[in-house]
N, C-alpha and C positions, 0 to 999 in steps of 0.2 A: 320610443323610437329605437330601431335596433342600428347595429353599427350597417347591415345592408342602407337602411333609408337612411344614415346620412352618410353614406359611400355615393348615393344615388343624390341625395342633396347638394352636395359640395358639386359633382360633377355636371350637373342641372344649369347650378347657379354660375359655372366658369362657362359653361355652353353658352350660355344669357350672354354674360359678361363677354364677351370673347365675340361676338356676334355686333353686341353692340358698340367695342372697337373698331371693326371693321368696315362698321357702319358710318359712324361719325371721328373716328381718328384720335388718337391722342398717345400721350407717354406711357413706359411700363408704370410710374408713380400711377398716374391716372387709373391703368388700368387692375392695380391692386385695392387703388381703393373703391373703386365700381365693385369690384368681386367679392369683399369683405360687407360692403352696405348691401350688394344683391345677396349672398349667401345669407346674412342675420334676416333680411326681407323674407326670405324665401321659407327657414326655420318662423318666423312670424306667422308666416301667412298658413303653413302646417298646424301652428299651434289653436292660431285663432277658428281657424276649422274643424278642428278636431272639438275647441269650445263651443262652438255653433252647431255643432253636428252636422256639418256638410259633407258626405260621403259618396260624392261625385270624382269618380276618376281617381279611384285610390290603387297602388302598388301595393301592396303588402300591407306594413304600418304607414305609410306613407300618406298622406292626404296629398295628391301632388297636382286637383287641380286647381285650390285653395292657394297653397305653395306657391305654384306659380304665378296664380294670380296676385298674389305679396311682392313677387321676387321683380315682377315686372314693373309693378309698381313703385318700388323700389328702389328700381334700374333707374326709370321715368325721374323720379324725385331726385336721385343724387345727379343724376346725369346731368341734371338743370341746375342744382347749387354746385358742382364740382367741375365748372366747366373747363377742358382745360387750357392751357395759355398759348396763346397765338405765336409762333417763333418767328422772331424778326429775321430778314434774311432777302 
């Protein structure tokens, strides 16, 4: 992977990330750690494609529809164990 696809990576996965705050709400804590489980998600989901040889919707070196189908998953998964905390008030 060159440093383009993970320039393109990281910014992928805070677009995700960033989407799905706005979506459902939460802290800046909250939403670093969505950004960090969707970002390693989303390098996953590159990786495992590139091992599959899935070469659907690719950027450059980039596998990015694999990728994203990781990073969502990803999103999905942490979002439901990292729920974040209700503010009394």
């Amino acid at each position: 992977m060159t440093i383009h696809g993970l320039a393109l990576s990281v910014l992928a996965a805070l677009t995700l990330t960033s989407l799905a705050i706005l979506i459902r709400g939460g802290t800046m804590r909250y939403w670093a750690a969505l950004a960090l489980s969707t970002w390693v998600s989303f390098l996953a989901g590159h990786f495992f494609g590139e091992l599959a040889g899935w070469h659907f919707w690719r950027l450059g070196s980039l596998n990015f529809f694999p990728a994203l189908l990781g990073a969502v998953l990803g999103l999905l998964i942490s979002g439901t164990l990292l729920r974040p905390v209700p503010r009394e008030g």
